[in-house]
C-alpha positions in Angstrom: 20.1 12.0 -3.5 18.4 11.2 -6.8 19.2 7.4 -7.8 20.4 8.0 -12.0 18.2 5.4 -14.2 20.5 2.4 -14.8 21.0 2.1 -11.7 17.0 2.7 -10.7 16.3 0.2 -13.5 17.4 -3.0 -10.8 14.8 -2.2 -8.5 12.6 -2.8 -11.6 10.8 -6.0 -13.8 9.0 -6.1 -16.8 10.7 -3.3 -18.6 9.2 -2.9 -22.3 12.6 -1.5 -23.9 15.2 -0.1 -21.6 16.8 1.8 -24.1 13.7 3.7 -24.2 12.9 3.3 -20.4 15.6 4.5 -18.8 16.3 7.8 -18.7 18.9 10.1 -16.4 16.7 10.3 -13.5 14.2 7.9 -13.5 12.4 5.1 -15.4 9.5 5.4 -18.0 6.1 3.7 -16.7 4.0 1.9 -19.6 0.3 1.9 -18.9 -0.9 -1.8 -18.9 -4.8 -1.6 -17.9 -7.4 1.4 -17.8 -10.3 0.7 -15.6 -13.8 3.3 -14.9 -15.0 4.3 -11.6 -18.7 2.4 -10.9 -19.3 3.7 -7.5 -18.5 6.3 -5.0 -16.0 5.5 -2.4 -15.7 5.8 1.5 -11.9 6.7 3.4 -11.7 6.7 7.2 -8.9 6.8 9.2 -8.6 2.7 10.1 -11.4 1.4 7.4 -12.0 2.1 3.4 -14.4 1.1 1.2 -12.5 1.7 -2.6 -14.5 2.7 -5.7 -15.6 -0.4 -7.4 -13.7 -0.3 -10.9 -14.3 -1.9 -14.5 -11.7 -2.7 -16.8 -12.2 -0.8 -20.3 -10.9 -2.9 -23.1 -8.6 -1.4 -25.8 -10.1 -1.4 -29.6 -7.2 -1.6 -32.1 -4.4 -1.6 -29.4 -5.6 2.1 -27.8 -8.0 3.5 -25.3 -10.3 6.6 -26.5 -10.8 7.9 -23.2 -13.3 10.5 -22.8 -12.3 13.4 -20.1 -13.3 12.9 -17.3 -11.0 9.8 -14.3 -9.6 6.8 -14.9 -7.6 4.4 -13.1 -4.4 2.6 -14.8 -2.2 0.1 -13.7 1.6 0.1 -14.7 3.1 -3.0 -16.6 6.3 -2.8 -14.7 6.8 -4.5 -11.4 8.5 -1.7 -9.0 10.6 -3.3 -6.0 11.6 -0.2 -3.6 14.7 -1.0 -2.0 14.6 -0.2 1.9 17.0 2.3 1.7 15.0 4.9 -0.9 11.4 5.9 -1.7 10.2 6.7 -5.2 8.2 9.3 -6.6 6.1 9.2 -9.7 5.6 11.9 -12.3 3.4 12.9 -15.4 5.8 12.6 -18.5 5.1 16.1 -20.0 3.4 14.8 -23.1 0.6 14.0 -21.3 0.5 17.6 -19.8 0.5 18.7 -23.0 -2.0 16.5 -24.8 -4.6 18.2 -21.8 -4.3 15.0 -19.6 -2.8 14.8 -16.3 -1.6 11.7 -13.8 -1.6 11.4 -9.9 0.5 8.5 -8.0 1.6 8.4 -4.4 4.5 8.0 -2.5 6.3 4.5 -3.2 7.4 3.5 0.5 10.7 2.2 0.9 9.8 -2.0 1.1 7.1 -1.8 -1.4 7.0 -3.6 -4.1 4.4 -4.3 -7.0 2.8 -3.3 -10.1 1.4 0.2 -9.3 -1.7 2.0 -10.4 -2.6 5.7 -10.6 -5.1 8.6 -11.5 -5.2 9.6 -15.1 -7.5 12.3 -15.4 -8.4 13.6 -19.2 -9.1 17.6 -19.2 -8.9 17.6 -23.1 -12.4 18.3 -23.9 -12.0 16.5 -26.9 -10.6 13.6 -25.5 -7.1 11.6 -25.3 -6.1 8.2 -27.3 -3.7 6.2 -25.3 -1.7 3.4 -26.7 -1.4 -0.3 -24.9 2.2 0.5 -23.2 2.1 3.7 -23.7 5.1 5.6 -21.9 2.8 7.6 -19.2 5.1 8.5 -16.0 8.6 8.7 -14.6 9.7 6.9 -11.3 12.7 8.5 -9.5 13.9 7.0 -6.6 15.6 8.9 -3.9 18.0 7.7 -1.2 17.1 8.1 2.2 19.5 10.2 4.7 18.8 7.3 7.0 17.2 3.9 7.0 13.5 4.2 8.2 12.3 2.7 11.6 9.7 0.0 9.6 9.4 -0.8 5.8 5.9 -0.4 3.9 3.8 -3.4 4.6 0.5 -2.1 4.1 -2.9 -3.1 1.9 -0.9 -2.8 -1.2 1.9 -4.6 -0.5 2.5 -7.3 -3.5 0.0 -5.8 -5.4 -1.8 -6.5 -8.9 1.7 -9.0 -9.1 -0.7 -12.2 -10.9 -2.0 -9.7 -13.4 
């Protein structure tokens, strides 16, 4: 069962505007950070080595990104009840500006600030604004509880920034 908005909007902190946030099925994500891949990145099945990144810096309150991968953090602070998972989607004016956004599964016991992959297909490029409205989170209720809670790597993440 899909979780409706207001009620999604508990499990969430840092909220811009909620009358623009919320929406039926989910919340709005704002992007806070943008960060460039510097270096390749190795995944085994017990180790990783992660991409180093670099933070770009907005000029004039945007981020002319050119196509090609990015990284962004989220400015809200997502607490998944144990009880549901969330799932994160591309608002579609992203689709339609040419630029598209990845995020994973949100396990039920997570909780943090999130990041994803923005990837710009525009050939000419894509301006996005500081807090820009780039994803939806919908929760979904869980037939039943699970066996164990996330508590993973990420766990508490990018909370101090």
């Amino acid at each position: 069962m899909v979780i409706p908005g207001h009620t999604a909007a508990l499990n969430i902190s840092g909220l811009r505007d909620e009358d623009v946030q919320i929406q039926p099925a989910g919340i709005d994500l704002t992007v806070q950070k943008v960060f460039t891949f510097l270096s390749g990145s190795r995944i085994g099945f017990r180790t990783k080595e992660i991409s180093l990144v670099e933070e770009v810096e907005p000029e004039e309150g945007a981020w002319s990104l050119k196509p090609g991968a990015y990284k962004i953090r989220f400015n809200e602070v997502v607490k998944v009840p144990e009880d549901q998972v969330a799932l994160c989607f591309p608002r579609s004016s992203l689709l339609r500006s040419g630029v598209e956004l990845k995020c994973t599964v949100w396990d039920p016991g997570y909780f943090g600030r999130g990041e994803g992959l923005l990837t710009v297909y525009n050939p000419y490029g894509a301006v996005i604004e500081v807090s820009a409205r780039v994803a939806q989170l919908v929760f979904f209720r869980l037939y039943e509880r699970p066996v164990k809670v996330y508590e993973g790597t990420y766990l508490g993440e990018n909370i101090d920034s």
